[in-house]
C-alpha positions as CSV (number, residue, x, y, z in Angstrom):
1,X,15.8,-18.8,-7.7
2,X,17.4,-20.7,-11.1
3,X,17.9,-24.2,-10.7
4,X,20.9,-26.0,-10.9
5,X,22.0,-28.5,-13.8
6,X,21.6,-31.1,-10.5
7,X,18.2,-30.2,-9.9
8,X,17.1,-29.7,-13.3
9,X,17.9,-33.5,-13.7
10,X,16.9,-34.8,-10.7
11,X,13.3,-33.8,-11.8
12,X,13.6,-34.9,-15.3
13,X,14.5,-38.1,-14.2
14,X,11.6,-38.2,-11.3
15,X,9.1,-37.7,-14.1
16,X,10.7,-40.3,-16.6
17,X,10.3,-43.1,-13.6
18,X,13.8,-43.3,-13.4
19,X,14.2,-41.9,-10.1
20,X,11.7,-42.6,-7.2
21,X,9.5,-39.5,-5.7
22,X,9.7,-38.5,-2.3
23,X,5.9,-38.2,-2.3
24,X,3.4,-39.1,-4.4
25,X,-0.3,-37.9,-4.1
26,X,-2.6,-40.3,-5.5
27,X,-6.1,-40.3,-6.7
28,X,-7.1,-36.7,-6.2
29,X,-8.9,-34.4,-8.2
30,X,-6.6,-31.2,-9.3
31,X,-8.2,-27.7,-9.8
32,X,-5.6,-26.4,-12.7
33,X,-6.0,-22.9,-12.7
34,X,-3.5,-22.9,-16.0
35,X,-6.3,-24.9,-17.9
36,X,-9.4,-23.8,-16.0
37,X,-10.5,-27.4,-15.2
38,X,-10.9,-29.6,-12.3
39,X,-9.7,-33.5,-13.7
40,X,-8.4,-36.7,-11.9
41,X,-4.5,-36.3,-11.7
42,X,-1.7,-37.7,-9.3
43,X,0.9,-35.2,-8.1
44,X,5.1,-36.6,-7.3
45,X,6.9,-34.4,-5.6
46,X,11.2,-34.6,-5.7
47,X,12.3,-32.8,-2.8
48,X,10.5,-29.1,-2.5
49,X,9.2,-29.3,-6.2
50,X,7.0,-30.9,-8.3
51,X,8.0,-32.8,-10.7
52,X,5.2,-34.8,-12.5
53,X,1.4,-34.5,-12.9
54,X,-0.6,-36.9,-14.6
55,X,-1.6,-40.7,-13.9
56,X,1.6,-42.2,-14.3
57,X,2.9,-44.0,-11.0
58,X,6.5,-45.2,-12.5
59,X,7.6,-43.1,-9.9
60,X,6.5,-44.6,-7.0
61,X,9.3,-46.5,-5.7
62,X,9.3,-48.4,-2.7
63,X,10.6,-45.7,-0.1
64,X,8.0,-43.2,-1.8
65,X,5.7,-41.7,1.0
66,X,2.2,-42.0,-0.8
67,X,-0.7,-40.1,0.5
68,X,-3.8,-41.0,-0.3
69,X,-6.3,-38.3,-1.0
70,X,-8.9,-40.2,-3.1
71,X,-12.0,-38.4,-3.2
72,X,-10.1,-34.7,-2.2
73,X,-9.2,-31.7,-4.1
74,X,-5.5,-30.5,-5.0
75,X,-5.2,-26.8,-4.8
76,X,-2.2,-24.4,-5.4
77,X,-1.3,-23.2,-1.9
78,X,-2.6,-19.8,-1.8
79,X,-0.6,-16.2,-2.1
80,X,-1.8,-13.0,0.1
81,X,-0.6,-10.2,-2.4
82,X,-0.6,-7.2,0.0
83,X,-0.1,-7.8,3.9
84,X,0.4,-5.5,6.5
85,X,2.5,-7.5,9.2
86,X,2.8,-5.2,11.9
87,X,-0.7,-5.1,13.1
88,X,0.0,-5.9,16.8
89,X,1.6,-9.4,15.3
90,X,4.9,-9.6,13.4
91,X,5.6,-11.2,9.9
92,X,6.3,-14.3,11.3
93,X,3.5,-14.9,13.9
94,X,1.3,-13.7,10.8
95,X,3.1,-16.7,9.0
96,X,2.3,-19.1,11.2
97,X,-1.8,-18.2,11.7
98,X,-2.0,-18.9,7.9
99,X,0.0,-21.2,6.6
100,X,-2.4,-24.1,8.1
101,X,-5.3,-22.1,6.5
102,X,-3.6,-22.8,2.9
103,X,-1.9,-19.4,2.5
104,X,1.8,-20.5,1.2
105,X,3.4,-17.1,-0.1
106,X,2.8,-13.7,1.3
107,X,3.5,-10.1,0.1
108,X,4.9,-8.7,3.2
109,X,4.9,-4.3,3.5
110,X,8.4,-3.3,5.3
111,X,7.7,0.0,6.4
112,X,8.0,-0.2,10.0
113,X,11.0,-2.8,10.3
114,X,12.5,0.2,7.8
115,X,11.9,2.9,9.7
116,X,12.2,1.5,13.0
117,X,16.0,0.1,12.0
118,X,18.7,1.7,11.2
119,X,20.3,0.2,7.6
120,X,23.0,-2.2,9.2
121,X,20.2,-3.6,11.8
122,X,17.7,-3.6,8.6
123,X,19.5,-5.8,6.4
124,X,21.2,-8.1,9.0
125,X,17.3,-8.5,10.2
126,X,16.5,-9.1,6.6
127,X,18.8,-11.6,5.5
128,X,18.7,-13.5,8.8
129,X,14.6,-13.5,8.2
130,X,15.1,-14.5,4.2
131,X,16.5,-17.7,5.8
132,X,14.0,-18.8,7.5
133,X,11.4,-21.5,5.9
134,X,8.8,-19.6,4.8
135,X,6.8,-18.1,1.7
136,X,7.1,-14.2,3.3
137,X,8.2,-12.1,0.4
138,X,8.5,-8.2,0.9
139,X,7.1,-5.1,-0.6
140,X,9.8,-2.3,-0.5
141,X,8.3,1.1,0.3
142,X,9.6,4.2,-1.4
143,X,8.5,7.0,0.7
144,X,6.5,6.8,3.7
145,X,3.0,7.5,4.3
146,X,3.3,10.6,5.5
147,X,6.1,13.2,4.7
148,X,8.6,14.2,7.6
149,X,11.6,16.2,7.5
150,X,14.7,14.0,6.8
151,X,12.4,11.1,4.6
152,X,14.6,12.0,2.0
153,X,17.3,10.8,3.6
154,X,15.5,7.1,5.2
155,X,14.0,6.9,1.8
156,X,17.2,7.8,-0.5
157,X,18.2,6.0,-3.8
158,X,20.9,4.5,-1.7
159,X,19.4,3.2,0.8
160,X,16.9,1.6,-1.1
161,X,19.5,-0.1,-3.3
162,X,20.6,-1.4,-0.2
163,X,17.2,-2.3,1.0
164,X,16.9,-4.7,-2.4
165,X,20.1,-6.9,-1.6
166,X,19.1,-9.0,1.2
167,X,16.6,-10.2,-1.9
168,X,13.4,-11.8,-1.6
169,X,11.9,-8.9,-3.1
170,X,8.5,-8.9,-4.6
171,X,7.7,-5.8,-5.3
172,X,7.5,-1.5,-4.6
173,X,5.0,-1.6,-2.1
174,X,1.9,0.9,-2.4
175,X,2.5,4.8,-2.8
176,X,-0.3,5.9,-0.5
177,X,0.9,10.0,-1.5
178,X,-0.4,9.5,-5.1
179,X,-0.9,13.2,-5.5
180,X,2.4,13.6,-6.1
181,X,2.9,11.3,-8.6
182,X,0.1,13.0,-10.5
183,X,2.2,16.6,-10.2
184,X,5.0,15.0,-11.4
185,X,7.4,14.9,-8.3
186,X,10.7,14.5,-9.8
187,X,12.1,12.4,-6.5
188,X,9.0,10.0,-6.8
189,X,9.6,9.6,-10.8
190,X,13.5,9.0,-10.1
191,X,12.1,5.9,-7.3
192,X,9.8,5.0,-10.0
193,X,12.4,4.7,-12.4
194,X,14.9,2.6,-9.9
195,X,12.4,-0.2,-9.3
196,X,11.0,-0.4,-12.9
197,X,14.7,-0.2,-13.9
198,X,15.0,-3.7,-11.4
199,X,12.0,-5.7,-12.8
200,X,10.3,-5.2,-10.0
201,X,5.7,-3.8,-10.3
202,X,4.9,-0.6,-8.7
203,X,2.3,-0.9,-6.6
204,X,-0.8,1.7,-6.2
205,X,-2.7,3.6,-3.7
206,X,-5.1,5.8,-5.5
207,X,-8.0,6.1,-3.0
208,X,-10.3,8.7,-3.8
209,X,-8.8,8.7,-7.5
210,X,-11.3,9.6,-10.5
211,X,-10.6,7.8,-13.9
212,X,-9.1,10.5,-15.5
213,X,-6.8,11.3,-12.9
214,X,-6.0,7.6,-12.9
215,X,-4.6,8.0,-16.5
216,X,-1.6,10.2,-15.5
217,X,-1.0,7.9,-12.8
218,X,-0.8,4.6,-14.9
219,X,0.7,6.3,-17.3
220,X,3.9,7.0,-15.0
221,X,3.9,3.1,-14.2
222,X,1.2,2.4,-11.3
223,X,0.6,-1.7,-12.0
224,X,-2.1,-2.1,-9.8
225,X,-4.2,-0.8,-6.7
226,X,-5.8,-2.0,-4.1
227,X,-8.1,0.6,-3.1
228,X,-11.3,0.4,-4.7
229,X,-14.4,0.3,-2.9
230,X,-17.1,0.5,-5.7
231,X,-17.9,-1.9,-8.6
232,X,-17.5,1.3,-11.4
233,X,-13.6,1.9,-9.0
234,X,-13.1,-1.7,-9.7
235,X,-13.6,-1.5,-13.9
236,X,-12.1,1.8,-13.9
237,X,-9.1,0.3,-13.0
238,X,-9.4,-2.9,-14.8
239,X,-10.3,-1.2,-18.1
240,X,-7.0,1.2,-17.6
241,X,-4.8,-2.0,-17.2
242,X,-3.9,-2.1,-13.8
243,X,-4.2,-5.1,-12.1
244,X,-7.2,-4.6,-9.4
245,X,-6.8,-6.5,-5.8
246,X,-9.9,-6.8,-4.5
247,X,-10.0,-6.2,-0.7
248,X,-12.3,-7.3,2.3
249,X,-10.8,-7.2,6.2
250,X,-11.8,-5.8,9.5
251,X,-11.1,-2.6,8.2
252,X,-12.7,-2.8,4.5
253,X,-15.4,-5.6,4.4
254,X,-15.9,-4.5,0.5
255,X,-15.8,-8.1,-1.3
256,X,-19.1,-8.3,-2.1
257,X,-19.6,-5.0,-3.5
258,X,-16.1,-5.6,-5.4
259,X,-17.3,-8.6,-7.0
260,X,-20.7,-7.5,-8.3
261,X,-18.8,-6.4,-12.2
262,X,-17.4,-10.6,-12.2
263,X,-20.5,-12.5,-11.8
264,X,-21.7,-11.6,-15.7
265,X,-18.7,-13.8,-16.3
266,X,-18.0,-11.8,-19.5
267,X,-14.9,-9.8,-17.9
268,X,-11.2,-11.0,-18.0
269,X,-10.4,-12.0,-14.8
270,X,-6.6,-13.0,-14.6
271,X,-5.8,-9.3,-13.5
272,X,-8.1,-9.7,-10.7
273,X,-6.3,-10.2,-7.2
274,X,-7.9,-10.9,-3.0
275,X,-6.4,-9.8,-0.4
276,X,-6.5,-9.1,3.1
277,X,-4.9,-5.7,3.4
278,X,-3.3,-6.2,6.8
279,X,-6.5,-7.3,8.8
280,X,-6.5,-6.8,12.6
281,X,-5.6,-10.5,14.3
282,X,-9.4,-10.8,15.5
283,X,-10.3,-10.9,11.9
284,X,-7.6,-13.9,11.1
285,X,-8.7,-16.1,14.1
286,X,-12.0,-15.5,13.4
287,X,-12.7,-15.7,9.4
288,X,-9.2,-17.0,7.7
289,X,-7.1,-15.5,5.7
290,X,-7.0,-15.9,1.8
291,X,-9.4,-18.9,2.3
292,X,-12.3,-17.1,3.2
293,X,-11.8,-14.5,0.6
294,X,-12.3,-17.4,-2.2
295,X,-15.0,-19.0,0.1
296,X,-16.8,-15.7,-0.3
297,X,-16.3,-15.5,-3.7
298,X,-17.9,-18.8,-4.4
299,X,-21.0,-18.1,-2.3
300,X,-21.1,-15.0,-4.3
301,X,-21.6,-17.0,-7.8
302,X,-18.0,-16.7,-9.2
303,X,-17.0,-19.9,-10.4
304,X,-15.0,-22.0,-8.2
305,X,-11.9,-22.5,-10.5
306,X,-11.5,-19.0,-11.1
307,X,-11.7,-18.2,-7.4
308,X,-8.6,-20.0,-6.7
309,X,-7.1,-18.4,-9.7
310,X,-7.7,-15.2,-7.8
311,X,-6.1,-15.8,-5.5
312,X,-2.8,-18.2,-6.9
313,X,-1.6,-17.7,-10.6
314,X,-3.2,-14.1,-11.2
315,X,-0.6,-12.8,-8.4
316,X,2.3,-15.5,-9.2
317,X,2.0,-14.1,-13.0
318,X,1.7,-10.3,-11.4
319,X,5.1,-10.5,-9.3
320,X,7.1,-12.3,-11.6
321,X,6.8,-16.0,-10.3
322,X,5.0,-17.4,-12.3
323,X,7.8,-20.1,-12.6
324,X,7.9,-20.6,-9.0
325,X,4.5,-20.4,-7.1
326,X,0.7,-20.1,-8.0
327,X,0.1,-23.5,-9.7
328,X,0.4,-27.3,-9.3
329,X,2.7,-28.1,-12.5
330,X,6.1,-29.7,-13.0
331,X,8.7,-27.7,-11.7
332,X,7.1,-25.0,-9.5
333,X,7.7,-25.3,-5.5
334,X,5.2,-28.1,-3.6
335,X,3.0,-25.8,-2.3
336,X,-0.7,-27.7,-2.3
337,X,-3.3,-27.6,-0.2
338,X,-5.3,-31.1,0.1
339,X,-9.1,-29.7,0.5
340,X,-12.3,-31.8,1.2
341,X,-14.2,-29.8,-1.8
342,X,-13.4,-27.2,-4.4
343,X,-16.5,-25.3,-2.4
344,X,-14.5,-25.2,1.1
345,X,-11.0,-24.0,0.9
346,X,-10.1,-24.1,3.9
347,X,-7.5,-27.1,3.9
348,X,-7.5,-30.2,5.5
349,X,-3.9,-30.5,4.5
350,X,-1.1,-28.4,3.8
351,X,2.0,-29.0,2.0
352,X,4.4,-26.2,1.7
353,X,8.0,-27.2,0.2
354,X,7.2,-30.7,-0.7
355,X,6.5,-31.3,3.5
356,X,3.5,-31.8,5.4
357,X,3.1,-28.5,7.3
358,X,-0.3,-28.3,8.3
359,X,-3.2,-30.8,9.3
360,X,-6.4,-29.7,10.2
361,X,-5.4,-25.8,10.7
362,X,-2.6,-26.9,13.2
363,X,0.7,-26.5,11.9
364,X,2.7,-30.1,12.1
365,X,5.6,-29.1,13.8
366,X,6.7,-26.0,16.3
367,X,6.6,-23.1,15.3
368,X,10.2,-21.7,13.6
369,X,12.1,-19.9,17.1
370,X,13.6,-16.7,15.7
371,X,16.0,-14.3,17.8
372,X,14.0,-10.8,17.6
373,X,16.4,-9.1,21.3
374,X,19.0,-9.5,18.0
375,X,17.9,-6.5,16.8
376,X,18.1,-3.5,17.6
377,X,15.0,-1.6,16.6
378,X,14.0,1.7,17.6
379,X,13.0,2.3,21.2
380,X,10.4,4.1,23.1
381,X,12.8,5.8,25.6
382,X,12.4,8.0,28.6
383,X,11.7,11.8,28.4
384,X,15.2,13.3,29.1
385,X,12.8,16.0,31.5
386,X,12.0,13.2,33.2
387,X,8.6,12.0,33.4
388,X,5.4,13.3,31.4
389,X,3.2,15.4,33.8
390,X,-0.2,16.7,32.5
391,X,0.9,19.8,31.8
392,X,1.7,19.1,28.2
393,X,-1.1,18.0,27.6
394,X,-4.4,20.9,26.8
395,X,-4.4,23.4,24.1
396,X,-3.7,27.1,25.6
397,X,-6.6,29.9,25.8
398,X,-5.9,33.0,23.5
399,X,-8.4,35.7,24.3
400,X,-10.1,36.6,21.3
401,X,-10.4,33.2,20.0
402,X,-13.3,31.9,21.9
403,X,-13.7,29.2,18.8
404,X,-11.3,25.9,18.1
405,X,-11.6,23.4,15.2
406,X,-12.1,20.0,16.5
407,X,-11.5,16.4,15.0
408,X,-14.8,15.2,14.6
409,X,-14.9,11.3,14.3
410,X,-17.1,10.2,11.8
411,X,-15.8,6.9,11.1
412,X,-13.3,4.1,12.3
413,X,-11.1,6.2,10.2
414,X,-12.6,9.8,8.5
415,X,-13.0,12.9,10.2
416,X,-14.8,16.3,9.8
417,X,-13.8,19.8,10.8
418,X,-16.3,21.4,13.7
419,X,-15.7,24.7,15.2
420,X,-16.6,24.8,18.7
421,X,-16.9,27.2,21.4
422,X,-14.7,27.4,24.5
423,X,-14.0,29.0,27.5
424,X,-10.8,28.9,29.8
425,X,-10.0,26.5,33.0
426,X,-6.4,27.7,34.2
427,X,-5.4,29.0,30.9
428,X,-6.4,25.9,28.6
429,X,-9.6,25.7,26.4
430,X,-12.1,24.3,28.7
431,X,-13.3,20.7,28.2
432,X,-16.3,20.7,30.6
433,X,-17.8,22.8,28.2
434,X,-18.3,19.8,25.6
435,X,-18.6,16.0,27.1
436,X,-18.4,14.6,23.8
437,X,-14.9,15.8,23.5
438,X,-11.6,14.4,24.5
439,X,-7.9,15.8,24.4
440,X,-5.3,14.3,21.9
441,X,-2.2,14.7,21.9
442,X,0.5,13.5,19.4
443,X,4.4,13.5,20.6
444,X,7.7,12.6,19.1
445,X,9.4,9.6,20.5
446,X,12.3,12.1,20.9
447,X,10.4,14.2,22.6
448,X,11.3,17.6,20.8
449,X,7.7,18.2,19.7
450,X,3.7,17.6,20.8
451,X,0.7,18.3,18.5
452,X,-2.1,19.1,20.2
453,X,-6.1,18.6,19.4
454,X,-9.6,17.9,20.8
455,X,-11.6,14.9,19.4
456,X,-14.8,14.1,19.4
457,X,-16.5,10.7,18.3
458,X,-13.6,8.6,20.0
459,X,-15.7,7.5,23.1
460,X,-17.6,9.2,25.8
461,X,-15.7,8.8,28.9
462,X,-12.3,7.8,29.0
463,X,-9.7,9.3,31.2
464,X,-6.8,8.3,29.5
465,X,-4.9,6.1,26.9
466,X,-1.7,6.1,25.2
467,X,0.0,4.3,21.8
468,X,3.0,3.8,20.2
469,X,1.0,1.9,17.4
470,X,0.6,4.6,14.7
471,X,1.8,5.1,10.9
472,X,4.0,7.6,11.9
473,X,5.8,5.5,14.9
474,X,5.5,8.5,17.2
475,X,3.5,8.7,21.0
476,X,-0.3,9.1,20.4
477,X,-2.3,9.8,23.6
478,X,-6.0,11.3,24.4
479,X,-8.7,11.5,27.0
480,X,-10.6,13.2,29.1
481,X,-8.5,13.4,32.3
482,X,-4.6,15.1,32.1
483,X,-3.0,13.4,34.8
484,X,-4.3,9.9,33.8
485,X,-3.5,10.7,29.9
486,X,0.5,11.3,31.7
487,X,-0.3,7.9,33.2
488,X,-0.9,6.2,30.4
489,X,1.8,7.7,28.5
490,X,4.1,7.2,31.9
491,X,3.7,3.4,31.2
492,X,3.7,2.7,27.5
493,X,7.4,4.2,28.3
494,X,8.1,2.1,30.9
495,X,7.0,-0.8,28.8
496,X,8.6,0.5,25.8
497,X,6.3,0.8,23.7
498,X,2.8,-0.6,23.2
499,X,-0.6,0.5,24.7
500,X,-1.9,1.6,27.8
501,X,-5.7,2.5,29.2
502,X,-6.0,4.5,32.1
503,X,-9.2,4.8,34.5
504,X,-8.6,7.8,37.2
505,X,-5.3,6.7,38.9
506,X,-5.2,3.1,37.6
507,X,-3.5,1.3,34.9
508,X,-6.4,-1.2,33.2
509,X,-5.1,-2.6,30.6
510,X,-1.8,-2.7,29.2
511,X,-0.5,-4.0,26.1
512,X,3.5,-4.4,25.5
513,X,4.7,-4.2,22.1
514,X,8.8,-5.4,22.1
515,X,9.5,-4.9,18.4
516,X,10.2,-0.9,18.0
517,X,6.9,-0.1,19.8
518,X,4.9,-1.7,16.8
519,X,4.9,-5.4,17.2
520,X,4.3,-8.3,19.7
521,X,6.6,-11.1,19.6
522,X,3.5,-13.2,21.0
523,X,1.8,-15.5,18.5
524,X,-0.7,-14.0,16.6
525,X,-3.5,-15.9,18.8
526,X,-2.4,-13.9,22.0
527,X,-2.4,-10.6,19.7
528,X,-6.3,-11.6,19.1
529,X,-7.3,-11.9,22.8
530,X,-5.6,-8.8,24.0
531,X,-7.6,-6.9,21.2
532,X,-10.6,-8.0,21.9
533,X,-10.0,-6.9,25.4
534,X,-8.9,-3.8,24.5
535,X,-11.7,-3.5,22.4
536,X,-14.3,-4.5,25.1
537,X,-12.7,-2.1,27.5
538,X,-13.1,1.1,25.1
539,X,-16.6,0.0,24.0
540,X,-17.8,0.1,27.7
541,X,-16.6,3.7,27.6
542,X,-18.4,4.9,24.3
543,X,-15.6,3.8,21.7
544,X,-18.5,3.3,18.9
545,X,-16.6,1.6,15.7
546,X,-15.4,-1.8,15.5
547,X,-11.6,-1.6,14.5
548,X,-9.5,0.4,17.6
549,X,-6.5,-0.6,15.5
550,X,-7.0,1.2,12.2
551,X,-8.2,4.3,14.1
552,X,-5.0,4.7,16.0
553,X,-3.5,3.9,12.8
554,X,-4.8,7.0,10.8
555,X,-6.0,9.6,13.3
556,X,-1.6,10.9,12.1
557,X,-1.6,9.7,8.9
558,X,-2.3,12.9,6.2
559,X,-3.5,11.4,3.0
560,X,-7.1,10.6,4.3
561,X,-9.7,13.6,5.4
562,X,-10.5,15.7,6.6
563,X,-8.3,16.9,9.9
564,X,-5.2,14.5,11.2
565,X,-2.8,15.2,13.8
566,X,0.5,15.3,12.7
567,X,4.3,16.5,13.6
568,X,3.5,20.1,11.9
569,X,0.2,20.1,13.8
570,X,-3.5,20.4,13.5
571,X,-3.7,19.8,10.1
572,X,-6.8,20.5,7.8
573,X,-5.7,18.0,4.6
574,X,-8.2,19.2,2.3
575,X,-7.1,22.3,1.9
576,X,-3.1,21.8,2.9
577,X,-3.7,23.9,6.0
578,X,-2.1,23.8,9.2
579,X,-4.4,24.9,12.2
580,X,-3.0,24.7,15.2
581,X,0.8,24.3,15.1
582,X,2.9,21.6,17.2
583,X,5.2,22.9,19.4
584,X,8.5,22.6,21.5
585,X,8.6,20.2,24.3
């Protein structure tokens, strides 16, 4: 984003007096978060930049627009380093929920528009998206969370080249498989190598990590991690050099545990990050976004003006853009939010690209229209046997082995291994034996393979339910009842992807997700209600956590314990076992 020799002078000239503004804010007081102070200035803005600050109003010329915000505070717009945007919304319904909450650049993953596109729909998507007038930056993933024969392939030096040049790059998103990084895994080093070689920071995933296996890991060229959940995590990171995002969301509420080491006010704080982390929608419509994260952080004793640096310049100067976004100063893009206080940041105002955007949390104008049938992302399609019966579903009895290991659910997103006993109920391992337990079943969208488990912990009663909405993009399904699990998987197909609950021989609740199975093109809002309803729904039935969505998330996923279902199987993580294989379909 270099300026040209026009625009360069266009701003001198603005801030000489020369040239009239095309707005001019006057009389506020500005929270510098270059300085560290808060001090009476007057902002004039020259198209979708800044180009003066300071008391001078030379540059107020008679078709100036001057807004008066006497007696209000100027605040960078915000930046959300590390989003998620395919958690039932899409990038840009997440986009337009917080952009009239102050949040004016956002760190966007692209895992699932990668592996749900194939690379001339990717990159058309991409460039056609990069034109749109937003703040959405993206996060390019360089392997996915969990390994699957033919990654190396999606995930290829080539490929990710390719992935760079619609631009708009920000950074290599988060390597969730860190373990492999700490044994050295030449393919990882080589995709280390490529972005480093680009300018671009290496995001980390060390969960679980201990400081001296953080070494190695830094050492290769982590650059920060989000993933800490414990005040020593946070200054075992700090004190290695990485740069720490401190999270709290629906899934991770860990903020005020996080910021316990910051309220001495001794430490160095401009490595020190908020985010989000890809909260469910319910969390966004009903807390905020970046603006309750410094919110909290003030009621927790940090000092205002660093708050907001936590959440503006620390992550401008962290991706590289310094020069564009993360403070009000000559030159950057006119990204300010106009707030009551420097205690409430929720915005009264919102300017994003030198324009009013946002009054009040409402956005000023209609929201952008963008053309997502273009696109041609990966379908849920229908079974080429036809359709799903309930005799996939069940795990076969093998006399002899009276015992099975079972998915115990000890959290929204942890299990534990329990071996239970069975007996048989025309030929499967018998369920009555154990209400607490469901079936779960794990299929491939080309329906070549199904993993097969029990679970227990999920809910009490529930006949059946089906989801395309998974880190691994595949067909999760599980309950109590076979023909109304087939059900439920019968019409997520039909839909084409989404999610489906099932009571006996009734369809109750049905969710349709039209982007690859993943993603609503409803705004954000409509995402909220239809999770709280799906949420309501399970809860009457025994679901006892409070985020559905991160559960169905990681119940595949293989880099979190203790037994996950995945494509090989029922797989014991721990100890790199497989249990109970996956089979032909």
């Amino acid at each position: 984003m270099v300026l040209s020799i026009q625009e360069r002078r266009l701003l001198i000239e603005v801030a000489k007096g020369m040239k009239p503004a095309d707005l001019y804010l006057e009389g506020g007081n500005l929270i510098n978060v270059y300085s560290g102070e808060i001090l009476p200035a007057n902002v004039a803005l020259s198209g979708d930049r800044i180009a003066y600050v300071g008391t001078s109003r030379a540059m107020v010329g008679p078709n100036t627009e001057v807004l008066d915000v006497r007696g209000l505070t100027l605040a960078p717009g915000y930046l959300e380093p590390h989003a998620h945007p395919w958690v039932l919304y899409n990038p840009l319904s997440l986009w337009n929920q917080v952009l009239p909450l102050g949040t004016t650049t956002i760190m966007c993953d692209n895992l699932f528009s990668f592996l749900l596109a194939d690379p001339p729909t990717y990159r058309l998507f991409m460039e056609d998206f990069n034109r749109l007038d937003t703040g959405i930056w993206w996060m390019i993933r360089s392997i996915p969370q969990s390994p699957y024969p033919g990654e190396s392939e999606d995930f290829s030096l080539t490929r990710l080249a390719d992935a760079l040049t619609p631009g708009r790059v920000a950074s290599a998103c988060e390597i969730t498989r860190w373990p492999e990084i700490y044994a050295g895994n030449e393919d990882l080093l080589k995709k280390m190598e490529f972005f480093e070689s680009r300018g671009l920071p290496i995001d980390g995933h060390t969960a679980g990590c201990s400081y001296d296996r953080l070494n190695p890991l830094v050492a290769a060229g982590l650059r920060s991690c989000h993933e800490a959940i414990t005040a020593d995590q946070v200054l075992d990171r700090l004190r290695l050099g990485l740069t720490v995002m401190l999270r709290h969301s629906s899934l991770r509420p860990d903020l005020l545990e996080l910021l316990g080491p910051l309220k001495s006010g001794h430490l160095n704080t401009s490595r020190i990050l908020l985010t989000t982390d890809g909260p469910a929608p319910t969390f966004l419509t009903d807390h905020g976004s970046v603006d309750y994260l410094i919110a909290t952080a003030i009621e927790q004793g940090i000092e205002p003006v660093t708050a907001y640096q936590m959440a503006t310049l620390n992550g401008a100067r962290y991706f590289g853009l310094e020069a564009e976004v993360g403070g009000i100063a000559p030159g950057r893009k006119a990204h300010i939010n106009v707030l009551t206080s420097p205690r409430e940041p929720r915005p009264r105002t919102v300017l994003f690209n030198g324009k009013v955007a946002a009054r009040d949390g409402s956005l000023t104008t209609e929201p952008t229209p963008f053309a997502w049938d273009k696109y041609h992302f990966s379908k849920i399609t229908r079974p080429p046997f036809g359709k799903v019966s309930a005799e996939i579903f069940g795990i076969p009895f093998t006399a002899g082995k009276e015992s099975f290991p079972i998915m115990d659910l000890v959290s929204a997103v942890i299990t534990r291994r329990v071996d239970l006993p069975f007996t048989e109920s025309e030929g499967i391992l018998k369920l009555e034996d154990h209400p607490d337990l469901h079936h779960i079943a794990f299929i491939s969208r080309q329906w070549d393979w199904i993993s097969s488990a029990m679970i227990r912990g999920f809910a009490r009663s529930l006949d059946g339910m089906a989801s395309s909405y998974n880190t691994a993009a595949q067909l999760l399904v599980m309950g109590r009842n076979r023909k109304s699990m087939a059900l439920a998987l019968n019409r997520i197909v039909d839909m084409g992807g989404g999610i489906a609950l099932v009571d006996g021989e009734n369809v109750i609740f049905e969710l349709p997700l039209n982007i690859g199975g993943f993603m609503s093109t409803q705004p954000l809002s409509w995402c909220s209600e239809q999770l709280r309803k799906l949420l309501a729904l399970l809860q009457e039935r025994g679901h006892p956590y409070h985020d559905i969505l991160y559960t169905l998330l990681f119940l595949v996923c293989d880099f979190l314990p203790e037994l996950r279902l995945t494509r090989y199987g029922l797989h014991d993580i721990k100890n790199g076992r497989v249990l109970y294989p996956s089979r032909a379909l």
